[in-house]
C-alpha positions as CSV (number, residue, x, y, z in Angstrom):
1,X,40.2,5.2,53.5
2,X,38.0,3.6,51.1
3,X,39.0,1.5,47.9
4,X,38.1,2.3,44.7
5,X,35.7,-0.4,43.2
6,X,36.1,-1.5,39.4
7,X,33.3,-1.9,37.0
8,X,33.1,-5.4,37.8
9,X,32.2,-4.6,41.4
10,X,29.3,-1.8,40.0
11,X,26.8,-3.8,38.6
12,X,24.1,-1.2,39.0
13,X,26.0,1.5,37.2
14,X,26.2,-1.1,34.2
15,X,22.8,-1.7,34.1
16,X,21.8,1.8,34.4
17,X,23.8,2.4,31.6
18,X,22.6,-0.8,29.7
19,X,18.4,1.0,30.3
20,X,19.5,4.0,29.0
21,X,21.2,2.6,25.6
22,X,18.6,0.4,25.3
23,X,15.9,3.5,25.6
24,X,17.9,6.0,23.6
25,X,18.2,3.5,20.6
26,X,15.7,3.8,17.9
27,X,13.2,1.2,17.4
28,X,14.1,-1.3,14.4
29,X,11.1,-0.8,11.2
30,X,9.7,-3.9,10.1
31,X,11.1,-5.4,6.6
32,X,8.6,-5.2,3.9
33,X,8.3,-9.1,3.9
34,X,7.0,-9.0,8.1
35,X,5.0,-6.6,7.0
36,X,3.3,-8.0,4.0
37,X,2.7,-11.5,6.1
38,X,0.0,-13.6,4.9
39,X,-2.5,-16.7,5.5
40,X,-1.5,-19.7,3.6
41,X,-3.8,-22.3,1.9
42,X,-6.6,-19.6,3.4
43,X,-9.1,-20.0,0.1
44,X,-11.4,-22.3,-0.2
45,X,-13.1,-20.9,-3.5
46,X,-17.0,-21.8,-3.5
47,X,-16.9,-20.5,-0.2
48,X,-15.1,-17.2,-1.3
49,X,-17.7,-16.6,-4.2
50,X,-20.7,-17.3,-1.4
51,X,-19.3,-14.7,0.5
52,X,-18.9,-12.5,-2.2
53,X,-22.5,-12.6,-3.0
54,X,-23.7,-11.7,0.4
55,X,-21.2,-9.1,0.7
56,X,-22.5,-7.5,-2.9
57,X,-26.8,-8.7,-3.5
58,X,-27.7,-5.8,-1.0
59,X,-25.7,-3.4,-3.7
60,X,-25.5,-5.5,-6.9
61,X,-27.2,-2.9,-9.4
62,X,-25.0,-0.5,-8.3
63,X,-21.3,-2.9,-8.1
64,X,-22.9,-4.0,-12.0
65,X,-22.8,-0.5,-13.0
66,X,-19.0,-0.2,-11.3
67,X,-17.7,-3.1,-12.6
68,X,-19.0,-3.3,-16.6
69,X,-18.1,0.0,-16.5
70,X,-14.7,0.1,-15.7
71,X,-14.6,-3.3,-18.1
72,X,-15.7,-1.0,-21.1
73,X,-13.5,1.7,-20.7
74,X,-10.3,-0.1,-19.9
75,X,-11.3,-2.1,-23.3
76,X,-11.4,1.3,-25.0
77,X,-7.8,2.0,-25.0
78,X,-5.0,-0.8,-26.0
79,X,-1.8,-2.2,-24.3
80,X,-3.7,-2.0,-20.7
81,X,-3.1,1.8,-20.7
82,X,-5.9,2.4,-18.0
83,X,-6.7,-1.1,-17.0
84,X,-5.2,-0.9,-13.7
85,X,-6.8,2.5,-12.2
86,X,-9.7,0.7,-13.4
87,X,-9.2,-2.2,-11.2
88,X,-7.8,-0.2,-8.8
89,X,-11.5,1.9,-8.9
90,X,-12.8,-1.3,-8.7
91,X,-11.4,-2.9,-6.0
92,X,-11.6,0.7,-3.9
93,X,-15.6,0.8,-3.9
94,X,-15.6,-2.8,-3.3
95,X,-13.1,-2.4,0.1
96,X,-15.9,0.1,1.1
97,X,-18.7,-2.3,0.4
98,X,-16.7,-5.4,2.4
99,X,-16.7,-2.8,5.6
100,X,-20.7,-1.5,5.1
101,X,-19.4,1.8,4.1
102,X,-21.2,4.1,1.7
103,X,-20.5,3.3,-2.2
104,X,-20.8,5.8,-5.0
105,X,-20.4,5.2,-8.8
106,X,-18.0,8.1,-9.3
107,X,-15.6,6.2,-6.6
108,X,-14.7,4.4,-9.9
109,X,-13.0,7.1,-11.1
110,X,-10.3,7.5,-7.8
111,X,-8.4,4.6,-9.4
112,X,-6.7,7.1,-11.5
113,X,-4.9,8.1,-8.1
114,X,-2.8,4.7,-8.4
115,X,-2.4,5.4,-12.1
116,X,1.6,5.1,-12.0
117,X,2.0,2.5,-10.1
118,X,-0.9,0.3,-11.5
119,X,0.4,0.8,-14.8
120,X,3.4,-0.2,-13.8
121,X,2.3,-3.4,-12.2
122,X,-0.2,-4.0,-15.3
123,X,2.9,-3.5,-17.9
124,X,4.9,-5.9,-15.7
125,X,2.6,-9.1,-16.6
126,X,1.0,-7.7,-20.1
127,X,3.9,-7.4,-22.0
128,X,5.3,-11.1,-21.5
129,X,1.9,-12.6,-21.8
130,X,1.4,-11.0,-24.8
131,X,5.0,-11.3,-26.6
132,X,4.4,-15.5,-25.8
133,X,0.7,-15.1,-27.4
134,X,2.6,-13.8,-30.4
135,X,5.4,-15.8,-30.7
136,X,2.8,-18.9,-29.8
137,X,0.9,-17.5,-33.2
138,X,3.6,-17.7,-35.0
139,X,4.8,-20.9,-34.3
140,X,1.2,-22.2,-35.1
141,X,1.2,-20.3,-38.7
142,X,4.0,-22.1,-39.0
143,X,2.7,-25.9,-38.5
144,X,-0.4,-24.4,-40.4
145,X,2.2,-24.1,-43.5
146,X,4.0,-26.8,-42.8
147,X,1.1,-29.7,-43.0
148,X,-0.6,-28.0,-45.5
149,X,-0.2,-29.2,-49.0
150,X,1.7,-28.4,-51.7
151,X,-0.6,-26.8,-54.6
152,X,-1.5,-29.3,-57.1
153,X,-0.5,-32.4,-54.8
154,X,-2.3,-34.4,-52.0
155,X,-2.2,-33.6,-48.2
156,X,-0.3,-36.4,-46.5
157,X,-1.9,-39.0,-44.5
158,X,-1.1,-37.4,-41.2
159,X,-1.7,-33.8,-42.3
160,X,-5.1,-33.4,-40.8
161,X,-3.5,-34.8,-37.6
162,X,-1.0,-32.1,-37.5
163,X,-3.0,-29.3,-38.3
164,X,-6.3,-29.9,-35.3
165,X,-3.3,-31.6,-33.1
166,X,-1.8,-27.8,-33.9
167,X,-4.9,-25.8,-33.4
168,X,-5.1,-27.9,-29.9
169,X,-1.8,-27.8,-28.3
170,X,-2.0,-23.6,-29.5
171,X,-5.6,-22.9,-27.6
172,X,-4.2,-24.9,-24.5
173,X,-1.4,-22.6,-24.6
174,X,-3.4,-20.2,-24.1
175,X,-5.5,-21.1,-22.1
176,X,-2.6,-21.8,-19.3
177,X,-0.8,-18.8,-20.3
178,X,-3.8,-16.8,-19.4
179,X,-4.4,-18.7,-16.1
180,X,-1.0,-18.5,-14.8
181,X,-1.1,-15.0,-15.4
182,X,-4.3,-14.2,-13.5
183,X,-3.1,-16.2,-10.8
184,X,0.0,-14.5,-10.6
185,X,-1.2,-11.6,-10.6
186,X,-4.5,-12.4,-8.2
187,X,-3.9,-9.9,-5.4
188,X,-1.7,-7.3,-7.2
189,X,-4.6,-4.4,-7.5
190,X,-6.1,-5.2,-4.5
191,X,-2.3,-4.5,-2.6
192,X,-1.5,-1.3,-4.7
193,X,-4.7,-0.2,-3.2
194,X,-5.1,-1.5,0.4
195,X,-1.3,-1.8,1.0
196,X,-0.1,1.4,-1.1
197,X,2.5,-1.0,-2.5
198,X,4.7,0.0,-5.4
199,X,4.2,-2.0,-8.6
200,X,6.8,-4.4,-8.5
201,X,6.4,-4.8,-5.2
202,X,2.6,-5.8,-5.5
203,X,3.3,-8.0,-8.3
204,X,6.2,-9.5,-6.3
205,X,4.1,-10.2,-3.0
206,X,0.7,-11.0,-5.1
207,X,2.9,-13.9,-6.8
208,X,4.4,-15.3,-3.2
209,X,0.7,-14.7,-1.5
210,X,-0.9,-16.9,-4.6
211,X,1.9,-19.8,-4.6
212,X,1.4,-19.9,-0.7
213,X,-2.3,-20.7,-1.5
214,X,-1.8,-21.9,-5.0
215,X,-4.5,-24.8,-4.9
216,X,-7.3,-22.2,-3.9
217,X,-6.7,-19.5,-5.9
218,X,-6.6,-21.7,-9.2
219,X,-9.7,-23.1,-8.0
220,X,-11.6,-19.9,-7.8
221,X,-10.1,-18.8,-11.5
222,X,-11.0,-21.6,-12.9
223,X,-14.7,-21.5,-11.1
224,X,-15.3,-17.9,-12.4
225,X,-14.4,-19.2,-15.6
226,X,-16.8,-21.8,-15.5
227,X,-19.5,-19.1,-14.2
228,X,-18.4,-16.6,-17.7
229,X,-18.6,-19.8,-19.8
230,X,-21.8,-20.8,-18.3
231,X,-23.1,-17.1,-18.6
232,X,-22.0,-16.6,-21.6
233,X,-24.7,-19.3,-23.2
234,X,-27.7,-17.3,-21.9
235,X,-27.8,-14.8,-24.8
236,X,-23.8,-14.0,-24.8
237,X,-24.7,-11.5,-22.2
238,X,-25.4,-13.8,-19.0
239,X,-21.5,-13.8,-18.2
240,X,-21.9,-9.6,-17.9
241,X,-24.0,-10.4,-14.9
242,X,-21.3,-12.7,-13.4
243,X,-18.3,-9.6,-13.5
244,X,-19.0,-8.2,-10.1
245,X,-19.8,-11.6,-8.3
246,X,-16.3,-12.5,-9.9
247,X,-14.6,-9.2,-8.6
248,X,-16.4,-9.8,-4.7
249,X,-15.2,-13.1,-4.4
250,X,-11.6,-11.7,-5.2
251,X,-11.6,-9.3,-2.5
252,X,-13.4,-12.0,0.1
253,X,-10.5,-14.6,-1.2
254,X,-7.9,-11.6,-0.7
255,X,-9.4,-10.8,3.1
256,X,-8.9,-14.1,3.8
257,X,-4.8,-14.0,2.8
258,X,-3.9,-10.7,3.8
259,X,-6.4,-10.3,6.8
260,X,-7.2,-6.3,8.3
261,X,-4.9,-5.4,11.1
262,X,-5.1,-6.9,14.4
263,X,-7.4,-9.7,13.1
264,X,-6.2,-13.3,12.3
265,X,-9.1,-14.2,10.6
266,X,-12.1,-12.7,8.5
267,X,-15.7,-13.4,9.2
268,X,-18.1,-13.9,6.5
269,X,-19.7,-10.2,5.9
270,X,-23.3,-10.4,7.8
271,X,-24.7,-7.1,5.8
272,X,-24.1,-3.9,5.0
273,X,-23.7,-2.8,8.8
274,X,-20.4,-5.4,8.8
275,X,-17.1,-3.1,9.3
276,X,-14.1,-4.3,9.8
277,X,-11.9,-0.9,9.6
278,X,-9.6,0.5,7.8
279,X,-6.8,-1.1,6.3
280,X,-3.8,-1.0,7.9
281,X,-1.6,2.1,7.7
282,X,-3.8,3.6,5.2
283,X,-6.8,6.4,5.2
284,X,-10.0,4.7,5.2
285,X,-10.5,3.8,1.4
């Protein structure tokens, strides 16, 4: 008569069971933060504007065109109503250019399909920038007042001082206002776009992409600026010529962070016959 054996003594029951729990149980999903993984201290920026030349000189009339045009008409209507689908248009026909696909003008215009969530992302950085421009105004009116002299009497011996030490300490608030914004926000269009991120979410992964490669992206911002202030002397026009070298560069620089799927590193573009796919998880742009 045999014995009946216990489940210590049936090992390959166990681990039959063990396969099968193991098959039937569903596969975990990524968190947003593996997915959206990225190069750090990836940019180096004279490099990213080379590249961005190449990729563009075979195309540049027609990237001009793109690019001055979405300028104008996001400049047509206030708060940054329509600034992101612009950028969004832009950075679309420019993903296409990067692979060698075919780009048409009116390719612009599919920025409007991220309309909510660019606008969203857009609203996110505009409104604080522009509520410490204003309060930054007001406190320099103020110093403007408070140096000046009082009618009849004689300005002070420091007053002139005060008010170009004023004027100085206000345009260098700007100045950094306006770069830490575009840093910040340095790969938030081209992730709405490429990624299909939400808003926030772009502006929320666009600010941890740029602080993990904080010394190249300043670089290249302040480099374009350079560029636009060095264009800007031929005629006050030259720096027009400069927009889509400036927008190329971007998506070279953003390449280089958030590479294509199944590729840890980006090439230099070799012509318009260079494709490197789709983007991940998306339909071909």
């Amino acid at each position: 008569m045999s014995e009946e054996r216990t489940d210590d003594e049936r090992p390959d029951d166990r681990r039959f069971d063990d396969e099968r729990f193991d098959r039937d149980r569903p596969e975990e999903t990524p968190s947003l933060e593996q997915q959206m993984a990225f190069n750090r201290k990836a940019i180096r920026p004279v490099e990213c504007l080379t590249q961005g030349w190449d990729m563009i000189k075979g195309n540049y009339w027609l990237i001009f065109g793109i690019t001055v045009v979405a300028q104008l008409i996001a400049g047509f209507v206030p708060f940054g109503i329509i600034l992101g689908p612009m950028m969004c248009g832009i950075y679309l026909c420019l993903f296409r250019q990067y692979r060698g696909k075919e780009v048409k003008f009116e390719m612009l215009f599919k920025g409007f399909d991220y309309f909510v969530q660019s606008l969203i992302a857009t609203l996110i950085w505009i409104l604080p920038v522009t509520l410490f421009l204003i309060v930054a105004y007001i406190v320099f009116i103020a110093v403007l007042f408070a140096a000046a002299p009082v009618p009849g009497g004689k300005p002070g011996p420091n007053a002139g001082l005060a008010i170009f030490g004023g004027m100085g300490l206000f345009y260098l608030t700007i100045f950094m206002v306006i770069i830490a914004a575009q840093v910040i926000t340095f790969f938030t269009y081209q992730l709405i776009v490429d990624r299909k991120l939400k808003g926030v979410e772009a502006v929320r992964t666009s600010f941890r992409a740029a602080t993990a490669n904080l010394g190249g992206v300043i670089g290249l911002v302040l480099l374009i600026m350079l560029l636009n202030l060095a264009g800007s002397l031929v005629c006050c026009v030259g720096q027009l010529f400069i927009i889509p070298v400036h927008y190329a560069a971007a998506v070279v620089a953003y390449r280089k962070v958030f590479p294509a799927e199944g590729a840890e590193s980006i090439p230099p573009p070799e012509g318009p016959e260079a494709d490197y796919g789709p983007p991940p998880g998306t339909d071909e742009a």
